[in-house]
C-alpha positions, 0 to 999 in steps of 0.5 A: 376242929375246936376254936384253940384248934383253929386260933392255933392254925391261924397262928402258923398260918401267920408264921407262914407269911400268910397275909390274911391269918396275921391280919386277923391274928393282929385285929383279934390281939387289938392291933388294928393299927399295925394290921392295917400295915399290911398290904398285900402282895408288899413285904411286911414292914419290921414292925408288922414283922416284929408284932407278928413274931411276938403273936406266934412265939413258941407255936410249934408246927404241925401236931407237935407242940412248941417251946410254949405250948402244951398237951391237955392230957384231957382233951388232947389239945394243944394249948399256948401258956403265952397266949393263955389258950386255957381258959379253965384257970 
């Protein structure tokens, strides 16, 4: 699995309601602050919910791509326009 394969799991991990993925999706976005708000076990509060909706917008679930996602047509990965998952531009 390639690094975008796995920033990709994190993101519907996150969108899952998994604490750990969306702690790491928030830190790696600079969003110490509001990752910080997550306790576990504790309901979300709107605003760490609000952050992570914004992280994991248009990712789609399992192989199909989302509303902002797209096929690499060379490597067949799938890549997020929002996120700027390609790195080739």
């Amino acid at each position: 699995m390639s690094a975008k394969r796995d920033l990709r799991a994190m993101r519907q991990a996150a969108m899952a309601g998994d604490y750990g993925a969306a702690r790491a999706l928030l830190r790696l976005n600079d969003w110490k602050a509001i990752a910080a708000e997550i306790k576990t076990g504790q309901p979300w509060s709107p605003r760490v919910s609000r952050a992570v909706r914004c992280l994991v917008a248009g990712t789609g679930a399992c192989d199909e791509p989302g509303a902002w996602e797209w096929l690499d047509p060379e490597t067949g990965e799938i890549l997020n326009d929002l996120q700027n998952d390609d790195r080739r531009f």
